[in-house]
Each structure stands twice: as structure tokens, then as C-alpha cells.
C-alpha positions in Angstrom: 20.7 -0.9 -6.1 23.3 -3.4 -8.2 21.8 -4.6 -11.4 21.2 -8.3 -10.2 19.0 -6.5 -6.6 16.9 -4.1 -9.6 16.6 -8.0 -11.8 15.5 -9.5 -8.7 13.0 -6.6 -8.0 11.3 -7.2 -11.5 11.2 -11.0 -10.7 13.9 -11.1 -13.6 16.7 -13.4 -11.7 15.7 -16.9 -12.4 15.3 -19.2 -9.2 17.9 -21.1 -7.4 17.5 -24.1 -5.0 18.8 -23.7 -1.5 17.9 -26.2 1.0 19.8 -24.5 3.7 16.6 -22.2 4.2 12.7 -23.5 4.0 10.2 -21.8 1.5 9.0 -19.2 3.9 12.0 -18.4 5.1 12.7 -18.0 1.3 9.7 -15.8 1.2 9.7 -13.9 3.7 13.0 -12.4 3.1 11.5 -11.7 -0.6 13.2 -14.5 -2.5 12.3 -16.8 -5.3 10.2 -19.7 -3.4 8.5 -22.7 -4.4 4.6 -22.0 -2.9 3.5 -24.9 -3.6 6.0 -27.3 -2.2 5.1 -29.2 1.2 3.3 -28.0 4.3 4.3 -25.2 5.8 3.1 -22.6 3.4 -0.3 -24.5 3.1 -0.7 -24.4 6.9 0.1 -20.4 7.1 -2.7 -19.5 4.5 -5.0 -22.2 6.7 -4.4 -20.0 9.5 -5.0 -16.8 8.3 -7.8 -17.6 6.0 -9.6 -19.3 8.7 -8.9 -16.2 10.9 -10.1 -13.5 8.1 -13.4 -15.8 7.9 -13.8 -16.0 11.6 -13.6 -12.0 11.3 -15.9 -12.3 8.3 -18.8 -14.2 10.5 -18.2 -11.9 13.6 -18.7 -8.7 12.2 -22.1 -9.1 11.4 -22.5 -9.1 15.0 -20.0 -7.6 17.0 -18.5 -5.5 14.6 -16.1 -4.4 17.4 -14.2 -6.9 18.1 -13.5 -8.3 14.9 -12.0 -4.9 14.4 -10.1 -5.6 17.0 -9.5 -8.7 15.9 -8.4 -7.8 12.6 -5.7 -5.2 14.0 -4.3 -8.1 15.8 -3.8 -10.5 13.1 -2.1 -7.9 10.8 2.2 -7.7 10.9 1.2 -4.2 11.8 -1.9 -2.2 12.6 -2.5 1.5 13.5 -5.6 2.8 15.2 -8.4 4.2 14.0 -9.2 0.9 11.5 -12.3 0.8 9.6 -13.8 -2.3 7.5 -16.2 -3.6 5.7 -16.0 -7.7 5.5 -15.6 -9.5 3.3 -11.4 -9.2 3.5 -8.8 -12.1 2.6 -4.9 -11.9 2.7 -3.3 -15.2 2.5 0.0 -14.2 5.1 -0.9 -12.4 7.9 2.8 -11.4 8.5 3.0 -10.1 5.0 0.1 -6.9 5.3 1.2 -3.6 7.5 -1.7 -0.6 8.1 -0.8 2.5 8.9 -3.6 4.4 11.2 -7.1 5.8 10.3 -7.5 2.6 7.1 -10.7 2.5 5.3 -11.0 -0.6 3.5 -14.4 -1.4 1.7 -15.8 -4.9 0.9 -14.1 -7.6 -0.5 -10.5 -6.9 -0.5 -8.2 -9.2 -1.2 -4.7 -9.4 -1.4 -2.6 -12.5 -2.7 0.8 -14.0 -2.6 3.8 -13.3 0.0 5.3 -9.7 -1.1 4.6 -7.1 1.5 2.0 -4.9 1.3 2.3 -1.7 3.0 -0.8 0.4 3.9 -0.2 4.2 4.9 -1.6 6.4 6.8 -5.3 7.7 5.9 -5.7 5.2 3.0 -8.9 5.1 1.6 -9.7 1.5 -0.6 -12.6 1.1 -2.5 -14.8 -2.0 -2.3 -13.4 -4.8 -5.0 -10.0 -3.7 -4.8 -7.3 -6.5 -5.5 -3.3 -6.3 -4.4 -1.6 -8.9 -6.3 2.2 -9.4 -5.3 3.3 -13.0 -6.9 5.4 -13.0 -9.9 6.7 -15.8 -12.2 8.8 -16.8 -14.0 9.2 -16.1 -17.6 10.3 -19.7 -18.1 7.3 -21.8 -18.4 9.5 -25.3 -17.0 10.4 -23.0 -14.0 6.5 -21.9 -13.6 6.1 -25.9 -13.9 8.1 -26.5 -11.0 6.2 -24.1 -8.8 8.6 -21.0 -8.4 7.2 -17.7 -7.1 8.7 -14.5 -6.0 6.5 -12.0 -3.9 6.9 -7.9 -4.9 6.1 -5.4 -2.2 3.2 -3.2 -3.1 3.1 -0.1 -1.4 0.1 2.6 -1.1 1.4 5.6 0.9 -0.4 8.1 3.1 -3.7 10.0 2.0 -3.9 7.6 -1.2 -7.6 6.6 -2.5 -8.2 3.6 -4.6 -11.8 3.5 -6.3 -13.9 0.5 -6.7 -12.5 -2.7 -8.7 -9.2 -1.2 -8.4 -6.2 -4.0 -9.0 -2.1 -3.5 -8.3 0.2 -5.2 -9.7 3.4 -6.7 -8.1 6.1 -4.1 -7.1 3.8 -1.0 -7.7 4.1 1.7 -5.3 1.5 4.1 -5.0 2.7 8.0 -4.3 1.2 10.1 -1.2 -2.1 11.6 -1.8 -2.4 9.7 -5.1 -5.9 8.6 -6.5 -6.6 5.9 -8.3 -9.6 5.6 -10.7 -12.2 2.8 -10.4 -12.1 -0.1 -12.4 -7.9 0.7 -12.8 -4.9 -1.6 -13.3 -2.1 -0.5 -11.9 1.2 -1.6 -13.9 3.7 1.2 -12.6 4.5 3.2 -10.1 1.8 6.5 -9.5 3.8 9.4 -8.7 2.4 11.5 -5.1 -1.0 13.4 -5.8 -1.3 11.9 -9.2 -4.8 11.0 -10.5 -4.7 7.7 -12.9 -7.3 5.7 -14.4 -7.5 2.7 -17.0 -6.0 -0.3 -18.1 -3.2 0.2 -17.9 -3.6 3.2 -15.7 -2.4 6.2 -16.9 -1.9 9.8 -15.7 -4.8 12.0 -16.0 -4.2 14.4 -14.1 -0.5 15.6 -11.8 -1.1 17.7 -9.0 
């Protein structure tokens, strides 16, 4: 990785305009973009915020297929999901499950970095994946600029209850996460953290 793609991976690099591409192509390829600038972003979050609450409502009753639902809407799904509503993401194209997902109420994730879900993942009810970053430059947070960091949580992982993650953390494999953490930093595989910041407690 050069020293401007690590800059860029902190959301150090300040923004540039480019009007060759539109804001979510400028997103989606994990660029500075401006998420708040015309339609086309607003109508994306309309689309899949009005598909998570249609999920929402149909679970209650058919808790089937707004499973089934739900696997369809995300960028990638593997069997064996299992939810408990309330769940938000704002980009449908930006979340990717691996197979045999727990997710308890109320999760939420925000913003356009990826979030990748592995295998076996266990999330707690509460828990909160934030990927926007801004910019240090409070004219340039004026104008709107936001760049999206990938989260990752990789196979066998558990987050407890009221967990958040911060943009650009990865979690390790077989990792655990204690309730009520923030995670600022990347948790190494089969670690145990907890606090705020979360901290290593324990290294298998």
C-alpha cells in the first residue's frame, strides 16, 4: 500500500472534485463523495430504507419470507440467516453476509464503506457499524464531503449488546467483543476486548 492509498484508508487525503464520475460512483469505489449533494444518493437510502421497513412490518407475521427477503436485498447473502427486526443499513449494495448470521434487534449500519459479515457471526442486539469519515477540515465537512471505510467482522466473531465499530475497523476470526464496546482499532483473531475504547482483555 503507497503512503497516499494508507492516507486515503484513514480518510486523511483531502477531497477532490471530479465531475467526470457522480457521487455514488464516487462512493462506491470508496472515494471521498459529497452525500449530501442531489438525488441520487437520497433515492438509494429511500429504497433501501423503505425495503428494511417493509421487512420490519413483515416479520411479525411471516417471519419467513422477510428472511428471505432480507437475503435478497443484501450485495451478498449466505444461507442459514437469522434476525431479529428492527435492522437498517442505508446502501443495500454496501452490506455482504457470509452464511449461518445471527443478528439481534436493532442493528444498524450507516454510511457507504463496505461492511463485510463472515461466516458464523454472532451480533448482539444494539449493535452499531459506523463507516463515514470526515474531514478534518471543518469548511470541507461544510461542503458535505464524506468518505466510507470498510468494516469487516470475520468468521466465528461475537459482538455483545450495544456494541459500536468504528470506520475501517476489522474485526479478527473468532474474536469477541464485549458489550457496551467501541471499537477504535483493529481486534486481532480470537482476541477478547471490552471498553471504550476497547481494549485487549484477553489473547487467545
Amino acid at each position: 500500500m503507497t503512503p497516499q492509498e494508507s492516507g486515503k484508508a484513514a480518510g486523511r487525503i483531502d477531497p477532490v472534485e471530479d465531475p467526470t464520475r457522480t457521487d455514488r460512483e464516487k462512493m462506491l469505489s470508496g472515494d471521498w463523495f459529497k452525500y449530501r449533494a442531489g438525488p441520487e444518493l437520497a433515492e438509494a437510502q429511500r429504497v433501501t430504507k423503505g425495503t428494511c421497513h417493509a421487512i420490519n412490518e413483515l416479520y411479525a407475521t411471516d417471519p419467513e419470507r422477510a428472511t428471505a427477503m432480507l437475503t435478497e436485498l443484501l450485495d451478498e447473502c449466505g444461507p442459514g440467516l437469522d434476525f431479529r427486526p428492527p435492522f437498517s443499513i442505508e446502501y443495500q449494495e454496501r452490506v455482504r453476509f457470509g452464511s449461518g448470521v445471527f443478528v439481534n434487534t436493532d442493528f444498524l449500519v450507516i454510511g457507504g464503506g463496505m461492511v463485510t459479515i463472515g461466516d458464523n457471526v454472532l451480533i448482539g442486539p444494539d449493535a452499531r457499524l459506523y463507516t463515514p469519515n470526515h474531514s478534518m477540515d471543518p469548511a470541507l465537512r461544510r461542503a458535505g464531503w464524506e468518505i466510507g471505510l470498510p468494516i469487516t467482522v470475520e468468521d466465528e466473531a461475537w459482538l455483545g449488546g450495544s456494541v459500536v465499530v468504528c470506520p475501517g475497523v476489522t474485526i479478527g476470526r473468532g474474536a469477541i467483543v464485549g458489550a457496551g464496546s467501541v471499537v477504535t482499532k483493529d481486534v486481532p483473531a480470537g482476541a477478547v476486548v471490552g471498553g471504550n475504547p476497547a481494549q485487549v482483555i484477553r489473547q487467545a
